[in-house]
C-alpha positions in Angstrom: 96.1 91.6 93.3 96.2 90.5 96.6 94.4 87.5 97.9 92.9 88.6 101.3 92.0 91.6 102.5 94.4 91.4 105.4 97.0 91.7 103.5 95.5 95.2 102.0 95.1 96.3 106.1 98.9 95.9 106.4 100.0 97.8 103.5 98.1 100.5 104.6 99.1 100.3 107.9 102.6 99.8 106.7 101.7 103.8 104.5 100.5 105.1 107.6 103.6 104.2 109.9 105.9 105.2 107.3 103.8 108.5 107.1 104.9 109.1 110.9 101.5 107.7 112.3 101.4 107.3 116.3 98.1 106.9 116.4 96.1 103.9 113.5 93.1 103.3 113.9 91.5 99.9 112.1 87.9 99.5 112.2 86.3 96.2 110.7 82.8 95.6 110.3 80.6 92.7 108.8 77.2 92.7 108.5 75.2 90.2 106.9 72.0 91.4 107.2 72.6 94.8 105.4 75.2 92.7 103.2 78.6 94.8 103.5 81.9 94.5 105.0 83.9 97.7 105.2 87.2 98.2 106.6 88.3 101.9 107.7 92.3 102.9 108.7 93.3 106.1 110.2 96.1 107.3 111.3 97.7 110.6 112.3 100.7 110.9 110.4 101.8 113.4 107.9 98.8 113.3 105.5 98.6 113.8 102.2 98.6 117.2 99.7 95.5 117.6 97.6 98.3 116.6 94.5 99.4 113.4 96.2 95.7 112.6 96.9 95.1 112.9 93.1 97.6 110.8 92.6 97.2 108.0 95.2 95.5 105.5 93.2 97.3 105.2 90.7 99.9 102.6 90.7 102.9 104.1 88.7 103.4 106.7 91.9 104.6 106.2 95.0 106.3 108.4 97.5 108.6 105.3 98.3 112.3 105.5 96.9 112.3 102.0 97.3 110.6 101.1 94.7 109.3 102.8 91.2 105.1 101.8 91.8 103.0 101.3 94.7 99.9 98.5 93.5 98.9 98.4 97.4 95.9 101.4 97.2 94.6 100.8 93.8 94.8 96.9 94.6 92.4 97.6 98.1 90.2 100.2 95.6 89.8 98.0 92.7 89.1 94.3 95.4 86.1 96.9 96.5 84.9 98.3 93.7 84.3 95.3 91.6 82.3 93.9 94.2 79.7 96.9 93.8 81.5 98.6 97.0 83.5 101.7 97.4 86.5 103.4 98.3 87.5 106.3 99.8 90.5 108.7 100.8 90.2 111.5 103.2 93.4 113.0 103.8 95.1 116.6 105.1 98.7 117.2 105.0 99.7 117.5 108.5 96.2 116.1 110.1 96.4 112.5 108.5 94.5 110.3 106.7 91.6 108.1 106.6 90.9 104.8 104.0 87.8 103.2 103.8 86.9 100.5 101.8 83.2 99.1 101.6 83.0 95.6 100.2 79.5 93.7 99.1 79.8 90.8 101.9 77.9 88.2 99.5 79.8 89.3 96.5 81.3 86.0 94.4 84.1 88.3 93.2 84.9 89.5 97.1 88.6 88.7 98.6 88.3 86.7 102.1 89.3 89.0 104.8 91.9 86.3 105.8 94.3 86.2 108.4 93.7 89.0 110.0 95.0 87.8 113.8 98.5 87.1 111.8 98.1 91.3 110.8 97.5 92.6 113.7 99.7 91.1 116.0 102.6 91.5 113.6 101.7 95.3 113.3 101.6 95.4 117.0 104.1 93.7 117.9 107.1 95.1 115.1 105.4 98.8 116.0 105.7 99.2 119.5 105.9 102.9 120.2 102.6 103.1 117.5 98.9 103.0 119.4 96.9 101.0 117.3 93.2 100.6 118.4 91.4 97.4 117.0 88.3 97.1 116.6 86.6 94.1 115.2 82.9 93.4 114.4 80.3 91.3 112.9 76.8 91.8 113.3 76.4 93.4 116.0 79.0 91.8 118.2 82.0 93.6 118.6 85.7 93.6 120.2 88.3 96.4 120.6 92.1 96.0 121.7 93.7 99.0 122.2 97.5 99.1 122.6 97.8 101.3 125.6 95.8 99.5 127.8 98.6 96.2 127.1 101.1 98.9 128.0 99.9 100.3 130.8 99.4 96.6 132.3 103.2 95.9 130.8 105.4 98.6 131.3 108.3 98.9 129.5 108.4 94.8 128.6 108.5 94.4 124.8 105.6 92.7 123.1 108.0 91.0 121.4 108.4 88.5 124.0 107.8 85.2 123.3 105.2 85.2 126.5 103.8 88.5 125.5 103.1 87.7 121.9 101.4 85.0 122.4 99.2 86.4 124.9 98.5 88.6 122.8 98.4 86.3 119.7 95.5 84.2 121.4 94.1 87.4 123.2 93.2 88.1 119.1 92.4 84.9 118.0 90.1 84.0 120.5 88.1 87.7 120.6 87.8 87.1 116.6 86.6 83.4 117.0 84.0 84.7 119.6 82.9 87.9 117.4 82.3 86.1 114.2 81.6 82.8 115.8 83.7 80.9 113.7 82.6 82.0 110.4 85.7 82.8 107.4 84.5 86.2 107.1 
């Protein structure tokens, strides 16, 4: 099993850019009060056929021909169903898909969300022709980082540049720090 959830985010992020995605949406939200954290990605790529659907959870398929399982989706389905969450798919071929994954906040058993600055910039910055819209939230307080907007401002200069990553980098890690005030969600 994985050890943070951020590390569940990027392998489906990872699915839904090798599905053809131009368009991933990752929604995060913690709230204490009603005691959940749940963590939606949606994207626009090819989808999924009612058969691969069935099939999506379990960890001896995979559409990869690199290797023989894929333990990414029943990993992120299994971390929030033991904590008394839940999980869902909702996919159409051709239309795209959407994960969700509700996690009891409090749980003992529940993964930390982790690094999940380190994520998203490395998704952003290694998928440059992919809008990703960000949105981050805990409680009530809330930031959003949407791609275009960076590229609109930068033109056709890389986000790969040292400058440029780090802006961007910080531009995270500080929006996070602000949202969640500090706290290891």
């Amino acid at each position: 099993m994985m050890t943070e959830i951020s590390l569940n985010v990027l392998d489906v992020a990872q699915n839904s850019i090798e599905a053809g995605a131009s368009h991933i949406i990752i929604d995060i939200k913690a709230d204490h009060k009603e005691d959940y954290l749940k963590i939606v990605i949606s994207d626009d790529g090819y989808g999924m056929t009612d058969s691969q659907l069935a099939k999506v959870d379990d960890p001896f398929y995979t559409t990869r021909t690199t290797r023989a399982i894929g333990l990414g989706v029943p990993f992120f389905k299994y971390g929030a169903e033991m904590t008394g969450g839940t999980f869902t798919i909702v996919s159409e071929a051709g239309k795209g898909t959407e994960v969700t994954a509700a996690f009891v906040l409090s749980h003992i058993d529940r993964m930390p969300l982790g690094d999940i600055t380190s994520t998203m910039l490395s998704l952003i910055t290694c998928n440059e022709n992919i809008h990703f819209i960000y949105s981050y939230s805990v409680d009530g307080r809330c930031f959003t980082l949407d791609t275009k907007e960076f590229r609109e401002i930068l033109g056709d200069i890389s986000f790969q540049e040292p400058e440029v990553s780090n802006f961007i980098k910080e531009y995270l890690q500080d929006h996070k720090d602000e949202v969640d005030q500090g706290e290891y969600i």
